[in-house]
C-alpha positions in Angstrom: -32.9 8.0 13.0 -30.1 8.4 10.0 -29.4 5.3 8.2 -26.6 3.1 9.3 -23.4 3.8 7.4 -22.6 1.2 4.4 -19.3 0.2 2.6 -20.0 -0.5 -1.1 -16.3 -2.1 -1.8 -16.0 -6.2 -1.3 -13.4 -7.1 0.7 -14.5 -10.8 0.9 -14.9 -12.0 -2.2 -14.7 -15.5 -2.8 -13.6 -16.0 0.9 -11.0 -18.7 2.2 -12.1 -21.4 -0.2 -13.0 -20.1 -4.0 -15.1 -21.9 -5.7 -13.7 -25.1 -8.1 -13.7 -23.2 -11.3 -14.2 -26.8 -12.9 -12.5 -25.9 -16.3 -13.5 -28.0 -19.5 -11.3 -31.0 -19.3 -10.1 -30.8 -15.6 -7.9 -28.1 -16.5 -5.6 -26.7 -13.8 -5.5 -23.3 -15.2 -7.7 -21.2 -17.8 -5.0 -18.9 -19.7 -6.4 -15.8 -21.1 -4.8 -13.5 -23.6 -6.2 -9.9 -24.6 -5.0 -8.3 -28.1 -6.1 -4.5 -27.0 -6.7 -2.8 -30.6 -6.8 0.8 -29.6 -4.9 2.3 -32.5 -6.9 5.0 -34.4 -9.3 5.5 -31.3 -7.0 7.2 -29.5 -6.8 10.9 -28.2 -6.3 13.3 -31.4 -7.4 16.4 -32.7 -8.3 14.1 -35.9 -10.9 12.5 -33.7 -12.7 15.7 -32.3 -10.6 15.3 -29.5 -9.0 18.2 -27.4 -5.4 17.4 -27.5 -3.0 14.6 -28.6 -2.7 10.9 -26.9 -0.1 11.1 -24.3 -1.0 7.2 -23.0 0.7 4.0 -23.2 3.5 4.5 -25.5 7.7 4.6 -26.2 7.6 7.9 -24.8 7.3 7.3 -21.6 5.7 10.5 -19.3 4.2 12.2 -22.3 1.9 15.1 -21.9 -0.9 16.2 -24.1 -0.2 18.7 -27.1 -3.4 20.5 -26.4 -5.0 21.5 -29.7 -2.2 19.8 -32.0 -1.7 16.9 -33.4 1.7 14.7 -32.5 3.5 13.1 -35.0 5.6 10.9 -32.9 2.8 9.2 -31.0 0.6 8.7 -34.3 3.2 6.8 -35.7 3.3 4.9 -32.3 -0.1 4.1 -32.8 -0.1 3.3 -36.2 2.9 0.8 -35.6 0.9 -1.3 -33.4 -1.9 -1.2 -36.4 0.5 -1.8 -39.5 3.2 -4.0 -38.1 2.4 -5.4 -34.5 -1.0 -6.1 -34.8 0.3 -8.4 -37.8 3.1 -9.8 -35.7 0.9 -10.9 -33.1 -2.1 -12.4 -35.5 0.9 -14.3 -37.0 2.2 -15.4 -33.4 -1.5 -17.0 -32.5 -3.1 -17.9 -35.0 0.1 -20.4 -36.3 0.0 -21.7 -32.4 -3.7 -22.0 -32.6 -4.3 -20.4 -29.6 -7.6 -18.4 -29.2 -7.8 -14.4 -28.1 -10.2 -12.0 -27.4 -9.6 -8.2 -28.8 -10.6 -5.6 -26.6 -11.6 -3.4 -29.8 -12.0 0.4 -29.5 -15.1 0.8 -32.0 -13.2 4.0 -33.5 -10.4 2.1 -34.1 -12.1 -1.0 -35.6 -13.8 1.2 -37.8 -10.5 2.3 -39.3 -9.1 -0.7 -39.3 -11.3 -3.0 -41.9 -8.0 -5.8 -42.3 -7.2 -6.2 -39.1 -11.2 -6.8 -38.1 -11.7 -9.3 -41.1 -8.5 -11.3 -39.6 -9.4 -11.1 -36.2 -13.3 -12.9 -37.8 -11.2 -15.1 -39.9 -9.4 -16.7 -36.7 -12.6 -16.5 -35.0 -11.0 -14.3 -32.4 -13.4 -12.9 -29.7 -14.3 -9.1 -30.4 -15.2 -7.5 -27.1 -16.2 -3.8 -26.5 -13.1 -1.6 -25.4 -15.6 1.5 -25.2 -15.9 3.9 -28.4 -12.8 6.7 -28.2 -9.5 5.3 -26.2 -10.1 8.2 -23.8 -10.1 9.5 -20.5 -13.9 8.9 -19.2 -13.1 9.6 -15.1 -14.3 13.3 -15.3 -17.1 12.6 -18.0 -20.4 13.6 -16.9 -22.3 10.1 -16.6 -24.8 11.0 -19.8 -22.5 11.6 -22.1 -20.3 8.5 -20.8 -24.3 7.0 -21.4 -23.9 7.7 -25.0 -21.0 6.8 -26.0 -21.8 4.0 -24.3 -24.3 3.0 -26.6 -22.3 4.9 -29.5 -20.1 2.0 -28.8 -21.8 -0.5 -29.2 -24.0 0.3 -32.3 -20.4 1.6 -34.1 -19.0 -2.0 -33.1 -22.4 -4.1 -34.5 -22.0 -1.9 -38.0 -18.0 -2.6 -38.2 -18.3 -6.5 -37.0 -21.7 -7.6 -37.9 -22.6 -8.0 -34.2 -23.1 -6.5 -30.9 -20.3 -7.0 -28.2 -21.0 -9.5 -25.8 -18.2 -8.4 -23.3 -17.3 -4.9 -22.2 -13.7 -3.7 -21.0 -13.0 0.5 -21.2 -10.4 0.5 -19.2 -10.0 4.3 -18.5 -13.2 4.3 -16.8 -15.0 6.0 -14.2 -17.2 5.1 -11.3 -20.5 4.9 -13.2 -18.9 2.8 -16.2 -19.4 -0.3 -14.8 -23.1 0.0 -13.3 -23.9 2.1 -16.6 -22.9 -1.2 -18.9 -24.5 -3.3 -16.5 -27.6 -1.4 -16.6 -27.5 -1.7 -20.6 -28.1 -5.1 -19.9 -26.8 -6.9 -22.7 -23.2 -8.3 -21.7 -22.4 -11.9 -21.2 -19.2 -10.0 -19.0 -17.6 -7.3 -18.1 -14.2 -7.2 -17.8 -13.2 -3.7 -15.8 -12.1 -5.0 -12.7 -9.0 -6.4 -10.8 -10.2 -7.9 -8.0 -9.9 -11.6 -8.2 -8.2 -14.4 -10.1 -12.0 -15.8 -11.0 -15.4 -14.8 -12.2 -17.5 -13.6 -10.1 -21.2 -12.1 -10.0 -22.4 -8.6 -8.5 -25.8 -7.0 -8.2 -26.9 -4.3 -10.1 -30.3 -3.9 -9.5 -32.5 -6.9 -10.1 -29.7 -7.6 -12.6 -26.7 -10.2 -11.7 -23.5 -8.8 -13.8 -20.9 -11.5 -14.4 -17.7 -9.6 -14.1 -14.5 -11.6 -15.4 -11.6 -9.3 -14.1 -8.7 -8.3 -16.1 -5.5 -7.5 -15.2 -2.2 -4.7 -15.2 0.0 -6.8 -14.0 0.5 -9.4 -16.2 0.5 -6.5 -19.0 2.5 -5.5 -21.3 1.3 -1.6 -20.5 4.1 -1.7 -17.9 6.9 -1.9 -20.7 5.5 1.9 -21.2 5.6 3.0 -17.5 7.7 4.2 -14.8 9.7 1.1 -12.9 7.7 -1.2 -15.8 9.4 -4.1 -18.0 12.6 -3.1 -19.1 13.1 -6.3 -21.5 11.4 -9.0 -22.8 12.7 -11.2 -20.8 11.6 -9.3 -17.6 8.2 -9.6 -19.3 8.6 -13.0 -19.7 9.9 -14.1 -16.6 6.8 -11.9 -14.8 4.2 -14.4 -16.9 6.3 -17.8 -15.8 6.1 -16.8 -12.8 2.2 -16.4 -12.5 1.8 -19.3 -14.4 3.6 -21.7 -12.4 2.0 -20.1 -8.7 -1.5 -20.3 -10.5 -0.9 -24.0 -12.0 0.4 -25.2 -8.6 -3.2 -24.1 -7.4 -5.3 -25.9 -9.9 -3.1 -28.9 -8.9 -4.2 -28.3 -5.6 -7.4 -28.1 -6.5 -8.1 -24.6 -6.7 -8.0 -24.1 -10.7 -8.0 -20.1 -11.3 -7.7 -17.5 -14.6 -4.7 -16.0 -15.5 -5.3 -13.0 -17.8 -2.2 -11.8 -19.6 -3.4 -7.8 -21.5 -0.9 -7.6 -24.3 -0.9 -4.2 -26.9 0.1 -4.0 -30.2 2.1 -1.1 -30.0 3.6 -2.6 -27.3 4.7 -6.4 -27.2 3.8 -6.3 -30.8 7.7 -4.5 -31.3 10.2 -7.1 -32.6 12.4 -6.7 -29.2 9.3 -8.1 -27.1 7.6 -10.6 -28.7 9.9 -13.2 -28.8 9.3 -13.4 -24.7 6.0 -13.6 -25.4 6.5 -16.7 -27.9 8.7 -18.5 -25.1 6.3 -18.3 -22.6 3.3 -19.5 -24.8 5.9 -22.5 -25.6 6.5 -23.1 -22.0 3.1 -22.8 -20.8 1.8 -25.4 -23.8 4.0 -27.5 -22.7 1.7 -28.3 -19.7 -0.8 -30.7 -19.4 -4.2 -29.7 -18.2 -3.6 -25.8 -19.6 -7.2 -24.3 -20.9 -6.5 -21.2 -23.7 -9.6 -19.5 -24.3 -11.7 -16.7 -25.3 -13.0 -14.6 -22.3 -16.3 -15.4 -23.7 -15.5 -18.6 -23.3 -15.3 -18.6 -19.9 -17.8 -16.2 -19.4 -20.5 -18.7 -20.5 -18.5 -21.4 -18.9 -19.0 -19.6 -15.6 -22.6 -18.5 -16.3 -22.9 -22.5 -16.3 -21.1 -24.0 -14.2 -21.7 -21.1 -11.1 -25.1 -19.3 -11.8 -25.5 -16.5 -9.4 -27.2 -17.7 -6.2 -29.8 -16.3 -4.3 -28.3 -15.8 -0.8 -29.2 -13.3 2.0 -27.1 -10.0 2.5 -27.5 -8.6 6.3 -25.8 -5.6 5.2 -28.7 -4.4 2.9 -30.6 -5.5 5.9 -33.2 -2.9 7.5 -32.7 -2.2 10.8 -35.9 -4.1 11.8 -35.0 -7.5 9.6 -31.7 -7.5 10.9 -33.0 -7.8 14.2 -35.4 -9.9 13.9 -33.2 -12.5 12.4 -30.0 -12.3 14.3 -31.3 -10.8 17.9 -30.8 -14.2 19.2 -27.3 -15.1 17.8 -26.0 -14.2 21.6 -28.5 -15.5 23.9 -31.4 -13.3 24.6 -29.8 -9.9 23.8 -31.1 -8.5 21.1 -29.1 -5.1 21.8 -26.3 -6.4 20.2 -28.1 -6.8 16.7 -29.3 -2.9 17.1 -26.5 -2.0 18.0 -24.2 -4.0 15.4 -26.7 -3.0 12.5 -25.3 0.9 13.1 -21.8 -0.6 12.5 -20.3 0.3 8.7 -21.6 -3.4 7.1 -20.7 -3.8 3.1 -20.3 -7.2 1.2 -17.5 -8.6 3.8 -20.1 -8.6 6.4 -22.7 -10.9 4.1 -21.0 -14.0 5.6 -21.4 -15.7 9.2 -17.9 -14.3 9.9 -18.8 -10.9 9.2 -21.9 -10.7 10.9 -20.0 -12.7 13.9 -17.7 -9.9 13.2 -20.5 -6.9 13.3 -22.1 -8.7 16.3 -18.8 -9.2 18.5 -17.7 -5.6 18.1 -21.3 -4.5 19.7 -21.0 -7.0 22.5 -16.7 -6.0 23.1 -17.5 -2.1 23.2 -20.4 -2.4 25.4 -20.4 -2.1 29.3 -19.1 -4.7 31.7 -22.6 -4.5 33.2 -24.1 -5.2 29.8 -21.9 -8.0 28.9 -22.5 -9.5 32.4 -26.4 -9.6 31.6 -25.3 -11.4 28.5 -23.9 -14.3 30.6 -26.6 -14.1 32.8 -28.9 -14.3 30.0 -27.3 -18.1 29.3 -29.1 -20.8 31.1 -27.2 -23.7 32.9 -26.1 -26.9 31.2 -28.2 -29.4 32.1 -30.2 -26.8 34.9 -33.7 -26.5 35.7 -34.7 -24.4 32.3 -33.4 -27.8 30.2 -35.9 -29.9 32.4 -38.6 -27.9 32.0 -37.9 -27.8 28.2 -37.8 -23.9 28.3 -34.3 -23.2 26.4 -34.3 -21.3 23.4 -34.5 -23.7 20.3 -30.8 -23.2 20.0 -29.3 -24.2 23.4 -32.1 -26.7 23.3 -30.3 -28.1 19.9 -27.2 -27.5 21.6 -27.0 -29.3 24.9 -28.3 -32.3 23.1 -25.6 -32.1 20.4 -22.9 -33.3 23.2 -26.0 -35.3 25.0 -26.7 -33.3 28.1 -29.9 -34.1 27.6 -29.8 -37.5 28.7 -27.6 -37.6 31.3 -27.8 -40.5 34.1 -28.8 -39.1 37.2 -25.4 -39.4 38.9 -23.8 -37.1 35.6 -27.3 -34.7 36.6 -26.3 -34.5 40.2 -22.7 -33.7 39.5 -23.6 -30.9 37.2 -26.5 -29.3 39.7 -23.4 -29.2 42.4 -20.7 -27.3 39.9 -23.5 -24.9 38.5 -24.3 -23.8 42.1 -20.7 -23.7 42.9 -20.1 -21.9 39.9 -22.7 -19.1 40.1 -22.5 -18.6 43.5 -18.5 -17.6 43.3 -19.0 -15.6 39.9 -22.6 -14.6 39.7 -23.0 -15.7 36.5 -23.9 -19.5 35.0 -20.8 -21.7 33.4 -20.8 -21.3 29.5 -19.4 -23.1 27.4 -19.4 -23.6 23.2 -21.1 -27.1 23.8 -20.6 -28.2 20.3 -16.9 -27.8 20.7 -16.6 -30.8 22.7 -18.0 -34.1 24.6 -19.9 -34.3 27.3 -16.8 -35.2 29.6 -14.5 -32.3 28.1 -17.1 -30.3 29.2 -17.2 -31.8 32.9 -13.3 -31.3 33.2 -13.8 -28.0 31.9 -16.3 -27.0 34.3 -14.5 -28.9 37.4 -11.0 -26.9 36.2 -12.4 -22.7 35.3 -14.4 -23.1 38.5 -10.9 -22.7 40.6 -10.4 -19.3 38.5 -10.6 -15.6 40.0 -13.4 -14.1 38.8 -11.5 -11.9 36.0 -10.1 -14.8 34.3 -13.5 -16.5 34.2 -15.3 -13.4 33.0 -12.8 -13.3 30.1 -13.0 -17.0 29.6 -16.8 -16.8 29.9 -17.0 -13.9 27.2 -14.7 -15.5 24.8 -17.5 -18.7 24.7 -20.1 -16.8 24.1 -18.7 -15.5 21.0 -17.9 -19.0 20.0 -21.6 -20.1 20.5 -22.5 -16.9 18.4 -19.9 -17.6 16.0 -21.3 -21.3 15.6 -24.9 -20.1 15.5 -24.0 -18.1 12.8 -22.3 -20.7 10.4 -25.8 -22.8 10.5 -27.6 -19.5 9.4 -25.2 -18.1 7.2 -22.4 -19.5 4.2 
């Protein structure tokens, strides 16, 4: 038998209801702010490289001078290092507010000023990989090396190994690769989510603290980007004041703001920049930190759990502990456990999900052995104590299992009424309602035609399963 198909990507995520992020203070919001300080590590035939940078500057659509160097977008680069990088250090440091450098360990190496005033402010130094280049097509062990390239480069330029990762122009082994290393607080290449979160690699959890292009200065260097400042500006309000408005609803999240030197560092720009940073300090409840910062404030405050995940789930355990979800048919577990399960099915409403589609696509015959399979309420099986643990648990949720014996008699006269017109027993989600709901329920479908009832009787069992499952599941 092949193994059942498997989606790796999350699509569920927090869920519904995140997590409070319960930032220091009662904060509404974390702010973030990345100082990316590629300059010097980028593509150049200086740097062993094939061809010139083409990435991320004024001149927007560049292409690659292969085997020469290019003037124009050196001196790009070295503006960021010589002028914005200065502009910016000035800009934070006099507002006091903290930053994290993603630092390209070529680049830091080149730069000894600029890393002695990032230590001086006591700036964050994260990893931004060793070259500022194009990994997507590198073979995975050389991406291995400079993997660790970058990190013993960074602890011989900085005095210490990086304790957060972000490459940016990565590939789809950077992330498990880095995780694998094993020794980052965070990694920040993702863009999933507006908080933390934790992911599996191995037997190692990986906090992974995503980062993000929108709210990015990169997109004053790319087509249909930021045209001005205040377009910039207005982009980082905006976020704000929808995020804010959360954490005052009690839903606290991150907003991560990627700013370049190059870039935003440019005389035209930063005074945007400088107007939102006014505006948003003129909150209350506003956290600025370090992304290490709330790395470890995460690591705290929401360790990674141990919880079960049906879609790692063998065929045989996944039976075993969900066969019973809809009464008696096991089938629907086999048969759901083929389905393509990932992460969004690790939740009661993804197996519900996994489990409904297997009862839905099977036969009407099949489905009507389902019902079948559901005892009456308050029938002959509940007096003789020989219900499954669960109907057991739920008949005597809305107390049909102490019924007088005039409520007894009434409901032995509608479940033979009711079986003998449809051939199957009246169902019900019992823990949806009372004990007399369910009597003026049962008093009102019995009057149905037989398709209505089937449908009717069909969409409860997929409640019960559906209720099963959120006492088994998160």
């Amino acid at each position: 038998m092949t193994d059942a198909p498997r989606y790796p990507r999350d699509m569920h995520g927090h869920g519904p209801t995140p997590p409070d992020a319960k930032w220091p203070g009662g904060a509404k919001i974390a702010v973030q702010i990345v100082v990316n300080y590629e300059e010097g590590g980028e593509n150049n035939i200086l740097h062993g490289d094939a061809a010139s940078e083409a990435f991320l500057s004024e001149i927007v659509g560049a292409a690659q001078w292969p085997g020469q160097r290019h003037w124009n977008m050196e001196s790009i680069y070295e503006y960021g290092a010589r002028a914005g990088f200065w502009r910016l250090h000035r800009l934070f440091t006099g507002m006091n507010i903290p930053v994290t450098v993603y630092g390209v360990a070529t680049a830091l190496a080149r730069s000894p000023a600029q890393v002695k005033a990032m230590q001086e402010a006591e700036w964050e130094i994260a990893s931004h990989g060793w070259k500022w280049i194009e990994y997507k097509d590198m073979p995975e062990e050389e991406e291995a090396r400079h993997l660790h390239e970058a990190i013993r480069l960074h602890a011989e330029v900085t005095g210490a190994r990086p304790r957060g990762w972000y490459l940016g122009r990565c590939s789809m082994n950077t992330v498990r690769l880095v995780a694998e290393e094993g020794g980052f607080d965070y990694i920040a290449d993702a863009y999933d989510d507006d908080l933390p979160h934790w992911i599996k690699v191995g037997e190692r959890d990986q906090l992974i603290v995503p980062y993000t292009l929108d709210a990015n200065d990169m997109r004053f260097a790319t087509p249909q980007g930021f045209n001005s400042g205040d377009q910039f500006g207005n982009y980082l309000k905006d976020s704000f004041d929808a995020l804010y408005a959360e954490g005052a609803d009690g839903q606290p999240k991150m907003l991560s703001i990627g700013l370049h030197c190059r870039l935003v560092g440019r005389p035209g720009r930063v005074q945007a920049l400088r107007r939102f940073l006014d505006y948003a300090r003129g909150h209350e409840g506003v956290w600025f930190a370090r992304r290490i910062d709330i790395a470890r404030h995460w690591a705290e405050t929401h360790p990674p759990q141990v919880v079960e995940h049906p879609s790692r789930m063998d065929r045989a355990t996944f039976v075993a502990r969900f066969g019973g979800v809809f009464e008696h048919s096991p089938w629907i577990a086999e048969r759901a456990h083929g389905l393509e399960l990932g992460p969004a099915h690790d939740t009661a409403t993804g197996v519900h999900s996994a489990l409904a589609r297997a009862f839905r696509s099977a036969s009407e015959d099949e489905r009507l052995g389902v019902l079948r399979a559901h005892p009456d309420l308050a029938g002959k099986l509940a007096a003789a104590k020989r219900l499954t643990e669960a109907s057991t648990a739920e008949q005597a949720s809305a107390g049909l299992d102490a019924l007088t014996d005039r409520e007894r008699e009434t409901f032995e006269r509608l479940n033979d009424a009711y079986t003998e017109k449809f051939g199957f027993p009246f169902i019900i989600a019992v823990r949806d309602n009372t004990k007399q709901s369910i009597l003026e329920a049962f008093q009102r479908r019995v009057a149905n035609n037989r398709a209505t009832e089937m449908a009717e009787a069909c969409r409860q069992v997929e409640r019960i399963a559906e209720l099963r499952l959120q006492e088994m599941l998160p």
